[in-house]
N, C-alpha and C positions, 0 to 999 in steps of 0.2 A: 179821836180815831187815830190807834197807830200808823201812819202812813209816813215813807219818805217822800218828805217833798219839805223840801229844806229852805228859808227864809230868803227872798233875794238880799244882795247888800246895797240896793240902791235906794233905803228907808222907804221903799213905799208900803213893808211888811207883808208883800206878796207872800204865798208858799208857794215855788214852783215845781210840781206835780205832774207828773204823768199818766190820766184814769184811764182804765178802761172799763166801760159799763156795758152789760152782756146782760140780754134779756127779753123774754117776749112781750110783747103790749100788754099791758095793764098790769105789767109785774112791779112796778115801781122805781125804774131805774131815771126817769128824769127828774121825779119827786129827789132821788139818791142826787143826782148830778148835780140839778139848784141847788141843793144844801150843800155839796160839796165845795160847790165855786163861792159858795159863800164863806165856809171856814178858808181859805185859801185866800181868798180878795177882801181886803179888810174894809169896811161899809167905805173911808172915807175918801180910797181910791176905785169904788167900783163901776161908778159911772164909766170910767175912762179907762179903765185897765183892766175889766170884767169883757170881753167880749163874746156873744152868742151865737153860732150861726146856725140855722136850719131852716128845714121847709114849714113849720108852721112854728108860731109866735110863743107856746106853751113852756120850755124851756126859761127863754126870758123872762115870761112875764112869773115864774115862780122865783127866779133869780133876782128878780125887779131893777131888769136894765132892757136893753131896746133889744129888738132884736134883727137881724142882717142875712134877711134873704137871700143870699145866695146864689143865683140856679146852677144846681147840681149837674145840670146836662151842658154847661157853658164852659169850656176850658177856657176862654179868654178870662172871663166875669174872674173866676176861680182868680186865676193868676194875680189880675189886678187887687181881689182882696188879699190873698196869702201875701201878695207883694209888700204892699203899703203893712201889714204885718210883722214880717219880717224886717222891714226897713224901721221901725220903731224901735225910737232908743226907749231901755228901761224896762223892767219886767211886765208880762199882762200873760193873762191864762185864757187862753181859747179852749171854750164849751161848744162843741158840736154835737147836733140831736142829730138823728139818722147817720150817722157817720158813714155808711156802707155804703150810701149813696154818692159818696166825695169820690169816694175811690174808684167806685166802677160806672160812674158816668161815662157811654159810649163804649164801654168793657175794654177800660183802663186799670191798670193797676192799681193808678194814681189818678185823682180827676186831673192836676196840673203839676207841672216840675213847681211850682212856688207851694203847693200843697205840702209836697213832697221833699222838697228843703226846710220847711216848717215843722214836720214832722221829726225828718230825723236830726239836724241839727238845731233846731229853736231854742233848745234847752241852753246854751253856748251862750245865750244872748238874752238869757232872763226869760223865758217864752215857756208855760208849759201848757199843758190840753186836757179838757175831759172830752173822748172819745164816746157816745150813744149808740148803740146796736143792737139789731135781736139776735146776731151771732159774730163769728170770728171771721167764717170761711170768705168773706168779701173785703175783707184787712188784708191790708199789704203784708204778708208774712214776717216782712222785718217790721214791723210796728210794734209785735210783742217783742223786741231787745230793747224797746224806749221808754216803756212801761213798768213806774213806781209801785204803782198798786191796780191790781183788778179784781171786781166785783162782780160776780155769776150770783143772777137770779133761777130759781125754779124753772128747767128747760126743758123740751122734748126733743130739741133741735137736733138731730144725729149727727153732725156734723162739727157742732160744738163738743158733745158729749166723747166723741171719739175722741179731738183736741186735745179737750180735760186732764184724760190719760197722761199724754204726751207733758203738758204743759203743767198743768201741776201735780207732777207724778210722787212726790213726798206725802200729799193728802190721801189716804185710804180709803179706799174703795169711794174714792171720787165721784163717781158716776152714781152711786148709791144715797150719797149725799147730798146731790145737786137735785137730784130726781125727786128727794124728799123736804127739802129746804117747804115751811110753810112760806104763805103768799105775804107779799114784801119783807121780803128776809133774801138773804144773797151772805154768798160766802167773799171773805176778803182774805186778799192773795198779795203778799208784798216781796217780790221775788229778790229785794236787796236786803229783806230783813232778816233776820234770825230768832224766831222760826219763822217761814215764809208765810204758810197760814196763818192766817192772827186771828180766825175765828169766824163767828156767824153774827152777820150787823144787822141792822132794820132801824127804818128813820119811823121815829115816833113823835110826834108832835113838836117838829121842825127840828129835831137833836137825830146824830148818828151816833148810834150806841151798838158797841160789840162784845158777845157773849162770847171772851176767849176759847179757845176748844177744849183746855181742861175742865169746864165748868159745867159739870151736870145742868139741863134747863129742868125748871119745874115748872108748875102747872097755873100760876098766878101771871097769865100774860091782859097787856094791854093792846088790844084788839085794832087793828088799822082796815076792821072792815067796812066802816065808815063812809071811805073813801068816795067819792061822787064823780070823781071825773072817770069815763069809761078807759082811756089810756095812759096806761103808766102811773096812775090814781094812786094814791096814800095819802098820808098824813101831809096838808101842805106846808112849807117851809116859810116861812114869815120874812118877808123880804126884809134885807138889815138885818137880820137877827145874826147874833154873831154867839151864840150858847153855846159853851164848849162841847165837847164830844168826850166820851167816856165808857166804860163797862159797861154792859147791855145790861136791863134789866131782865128779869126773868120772863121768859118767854116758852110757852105751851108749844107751838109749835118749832120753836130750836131745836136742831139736830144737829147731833155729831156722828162720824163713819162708826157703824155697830166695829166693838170690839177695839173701840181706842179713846182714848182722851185726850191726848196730847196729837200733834203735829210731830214729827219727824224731820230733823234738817235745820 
């Protein structure tokens, strides 16, 4: 997957990345995360340098590491985990599910100031994040200046959809796209790279594969409706699996904005 997220230098072949995954339940964006934290944390440091946190244990266990409840309503709890974080020598990528919940615990910006120095500085110090959401509007607005790469799954969410506009305004007719994206399929957005859109991905049998946008999709897809688990459900990601990422294969439901092939910018 083209993505910046550039190799720490302290051999432990982290990628340290900054995601954000934008999407409603059962769109596939945890099945997207797990596989994510897994091309990024290489199997033989992920016990230790993989870290998960959220309200329920689903993340992890697709990631196949523990997972660190949190409570989302506890500024203290919060502090002491980003703390001990933060205070760690050496790269590690922090996977957050529900992430919208870190932030507005108690209708905070920020659930904690150690949240919130984790966030914007981490990267400084080998630390990067996969962000989990059904939208944006509960992200600390500077959260998208720290962000490498972002993934929009199929939304109805108005308040993202307006965003979109705004934020990835080189993509055409944005909102047209997003609206028609088939189900586990998400647009990828790498706002360092050149062209910034890099296309339409979808995890299929544990690989993150992307159909560039100049790429007409055709009609021989491989079906992720399978799926069993009622939220965030796809293809599940084989814990360990370290399969590289590549050109999407062909996919029936891929779409690009009517009236362009290419990205702009």
């Amino acid at each position: 997957m083209p993505i910046d997220a550039p190799v720490a230098n302290d051999g432990t072949g982290i990628r340290v990345g900054r995601a954000i995954l934008l999407g409603p339940g059962g769109s596939g964006k945890t099945v997207l995360g797990a596989r994510l934290a897994q091309d990024w944390v290489p199997e033989g440091v992920r016990k230790e340098r993989l870290i998960v946190v959220g309200p329920v244990p689903k993340l992890a266990e697709l990631a196949g590491v523990d997972n660190h409840p949190v409570p989302w309503q506890s500024r203290e709890k919060q502090d002491e985990f980003f703390r001990a974080i933060n205070q760690k020598e050496g790269a590690a990528v922090v996977a957050v599910d529900e992430a919208d919940l870190y932030y507005t615990g108690g209708g905070r910006s920020y659930g904690s100031k150690e949240f919130q120095e984790f966030i914007n500085v981490g990267r400084n110090f080998g630390k990067g994040f996969i962000l989990i959401a059904r939208g944006d509007s509960d992200l600390a607005t500077n959260t998208r200046g720290q962000v490498t790469v972002c993934c929009v799954f199929n939304t109805s969410e108005r308040n993202l959809l307006r965003h979109a506009q705004e934020w990835f305004f080189d993509v055409p007719e944005v909102v047209d796209y997003i609206t028609n994206l088939a189900p586990y399929e998400f647009m990828v957005w790498c706002p360092k790279l050149n062209p910034r859109w890099q296309g339409t991905g979808k995890v299929v049998n544990g690989q993150i594969y992307i159909l560039p946008p100049e790429t007409e999709p055709s009609q021989d897809t491989e079906s992720e409706d399978e799926a069993t688990s009622p939220d965030d459900a796809a293809s599940t990601p084989t814990a360990g699996s370290s399969s590289p990422t590549g050109t999407a294969p062909p996919s029936a439901g891929s779409t690009t904005p009517s009236g362009s092939k290419s990205a702009t910018g």
